[in-house]
C-alpha positions as CSV (number, residue, x, y, z in Angstrom):
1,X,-8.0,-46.7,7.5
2,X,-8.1,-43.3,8.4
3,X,-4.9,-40.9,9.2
4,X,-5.0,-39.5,12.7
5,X,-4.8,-35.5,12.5
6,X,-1.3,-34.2,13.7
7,X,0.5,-30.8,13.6
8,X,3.6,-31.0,12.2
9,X,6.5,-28.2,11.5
10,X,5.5,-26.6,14.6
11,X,8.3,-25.1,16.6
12,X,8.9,-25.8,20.4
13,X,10.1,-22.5,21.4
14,X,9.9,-19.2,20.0
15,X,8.0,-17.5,17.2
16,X,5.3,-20.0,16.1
17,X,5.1,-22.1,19.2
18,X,2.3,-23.3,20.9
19,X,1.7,-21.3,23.8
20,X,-1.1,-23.1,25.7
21,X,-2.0,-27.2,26.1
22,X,-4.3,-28.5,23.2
23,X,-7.0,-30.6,24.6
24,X,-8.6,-33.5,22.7
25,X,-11.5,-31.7,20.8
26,X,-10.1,-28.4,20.7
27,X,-10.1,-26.2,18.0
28,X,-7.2,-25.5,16.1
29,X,-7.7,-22.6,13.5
30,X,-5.3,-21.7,10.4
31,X,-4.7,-17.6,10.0
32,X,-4.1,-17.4,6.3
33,X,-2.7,-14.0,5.0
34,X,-2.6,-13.6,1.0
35,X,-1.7,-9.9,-0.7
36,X,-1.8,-8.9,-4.0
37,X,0.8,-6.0,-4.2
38,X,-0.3,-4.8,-7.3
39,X,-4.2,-4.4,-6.8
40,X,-2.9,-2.6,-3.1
41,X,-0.7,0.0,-5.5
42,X,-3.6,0.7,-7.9
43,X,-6.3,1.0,-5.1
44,X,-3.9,3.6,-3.2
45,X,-3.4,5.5,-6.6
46,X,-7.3,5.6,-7.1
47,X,-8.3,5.9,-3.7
48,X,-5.5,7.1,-1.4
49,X,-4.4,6.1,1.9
50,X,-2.2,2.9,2.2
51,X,-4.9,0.5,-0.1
52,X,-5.1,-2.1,1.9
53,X,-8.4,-4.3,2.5
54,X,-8.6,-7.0,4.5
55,X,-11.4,-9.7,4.6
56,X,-11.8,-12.5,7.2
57,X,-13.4,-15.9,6.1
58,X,-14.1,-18.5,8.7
59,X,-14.5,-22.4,7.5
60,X,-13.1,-25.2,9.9
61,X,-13.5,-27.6,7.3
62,X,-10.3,-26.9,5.3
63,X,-6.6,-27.5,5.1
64,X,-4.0,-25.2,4.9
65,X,-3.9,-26.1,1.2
66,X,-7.5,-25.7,0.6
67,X,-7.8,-22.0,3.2
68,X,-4.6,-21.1,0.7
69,X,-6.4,-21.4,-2.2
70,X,-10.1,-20.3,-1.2
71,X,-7.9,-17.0,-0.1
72,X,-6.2,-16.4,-3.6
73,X,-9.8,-16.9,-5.3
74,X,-11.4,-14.4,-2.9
75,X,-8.3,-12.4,-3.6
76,X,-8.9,-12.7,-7.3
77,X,-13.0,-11.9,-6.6
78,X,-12.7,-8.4,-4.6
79,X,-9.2,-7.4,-6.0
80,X,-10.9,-4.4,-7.8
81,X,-13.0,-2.1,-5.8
82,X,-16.9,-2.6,-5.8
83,X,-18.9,0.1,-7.9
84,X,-22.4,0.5,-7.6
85,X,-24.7,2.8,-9.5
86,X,-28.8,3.7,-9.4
87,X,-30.0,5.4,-12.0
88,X,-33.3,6.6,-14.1
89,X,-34.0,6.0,-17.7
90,X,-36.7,6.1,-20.3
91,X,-35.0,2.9,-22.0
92,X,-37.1,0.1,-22.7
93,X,-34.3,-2.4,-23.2
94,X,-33.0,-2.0,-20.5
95,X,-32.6,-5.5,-18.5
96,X,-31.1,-7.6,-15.5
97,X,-28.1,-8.9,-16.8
98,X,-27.0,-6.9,-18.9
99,X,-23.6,-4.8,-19.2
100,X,-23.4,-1.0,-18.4
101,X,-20.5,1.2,-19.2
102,X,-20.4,4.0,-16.9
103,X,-17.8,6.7,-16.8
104,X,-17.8,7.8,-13.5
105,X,-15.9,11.4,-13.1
106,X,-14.0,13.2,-11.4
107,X,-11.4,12.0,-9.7
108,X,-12.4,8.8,-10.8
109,X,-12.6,9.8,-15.0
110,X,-10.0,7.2,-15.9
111,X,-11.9,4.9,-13.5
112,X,-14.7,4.1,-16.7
113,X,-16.1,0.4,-15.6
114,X,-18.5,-2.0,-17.2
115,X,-21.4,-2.6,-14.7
116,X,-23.7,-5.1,-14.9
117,X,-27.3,-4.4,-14.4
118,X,-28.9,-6.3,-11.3
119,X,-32.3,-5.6,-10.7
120,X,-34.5,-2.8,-12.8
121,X,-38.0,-1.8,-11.3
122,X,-40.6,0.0,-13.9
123,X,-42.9,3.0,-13.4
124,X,-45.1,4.6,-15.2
125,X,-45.3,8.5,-15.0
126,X,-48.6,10.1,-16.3
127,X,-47.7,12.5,-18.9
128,X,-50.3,14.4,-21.2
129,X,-49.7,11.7,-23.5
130,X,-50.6,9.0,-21.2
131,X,-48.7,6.9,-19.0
132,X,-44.7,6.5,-19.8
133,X,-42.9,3.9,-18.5
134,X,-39.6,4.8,-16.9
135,X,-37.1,2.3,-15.0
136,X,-35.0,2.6,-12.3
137,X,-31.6,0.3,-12.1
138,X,-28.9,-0.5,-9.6
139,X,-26.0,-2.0,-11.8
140,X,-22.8,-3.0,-9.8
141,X,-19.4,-4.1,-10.8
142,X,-19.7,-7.4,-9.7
143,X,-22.7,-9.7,-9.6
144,X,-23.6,-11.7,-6.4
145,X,-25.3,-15.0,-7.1
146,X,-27.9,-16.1,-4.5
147,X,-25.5,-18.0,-2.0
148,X,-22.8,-15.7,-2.4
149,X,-25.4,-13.3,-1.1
150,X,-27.0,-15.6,2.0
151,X,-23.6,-15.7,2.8
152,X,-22.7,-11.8,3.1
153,X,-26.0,-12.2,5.3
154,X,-25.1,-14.8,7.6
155,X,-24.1,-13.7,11.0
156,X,-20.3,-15.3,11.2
157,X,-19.5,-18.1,13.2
């Protein structure tokens, strides 16, 4: 036996009341709102202005349980601000995967964050000792698996 869905706690007048008739079938959508005063207070010290970010996520298979938490774990995912960095070097060990420490300057010079290397494409430069192999890499503070990424290029709903 399967529970009929109902909205419940919903009041009949005022501030939270349902303004318009709900027809069988309807969608009824959840706006959750989740902050995280301390990561708005550092990202206005680092980057000025007020610090807010907001992000919209759109799933109609959840409860307001379930859109709470998928908010406080995106929260916890893009709290800190995304760094990315392309560079050139002549190292050879130099691999996907791998962890980066870069110290970015001014105004930033406190700001020194461990990146992790993405993707690195090689070269090879002709030099009058023959051909030396350089590598370009783009290294970001946060690595995007492949479904996280499909999802950033999905059109939204």
């Amino acid at each position: 036996m399967t529970a009929a869905p109902a909205l419940l706690g919903i009041p009949t007048v005022g501030p939270g009341a349902i303004r318009y008739p709900i027809r069988r079938g309807d969608d009824v959508n959840l706006w959750i709102t989740e902050t995280d005063a301390e990561a708005v207070a550092a990202r206005a010290a680092l980057l000025g202005g007020d610090g807010i970010q907001e992000d919209y996520h759109q799933d109609r298979r959840l409860s307001r349980g379930e859109a709470r938490a998928r908010a406080l774990a995106i929260l916890a995912l893009k709290k800190d601000p995304l760094v990315s960095v392309r560079y050139t070097c002549r190292d050879s060990n130099t691999r996907a995967g791998l962890v980066v420490v870069v110290n970015l300057g001014p105004p930033y010079e406190l700001y020194k964050v461990p990146l992790i290397i993405q993707s690195v494409t090689t070269s090879f430069v002709a030099t009058s000792r023959g051909p030396m192999a350089t590598y370009a890499v783009e290294a970001s503070s946060q690595r995007l698996t492949f479904e996280q990424l499909i999802a950033l290029l999905r059109p939204p709903d």
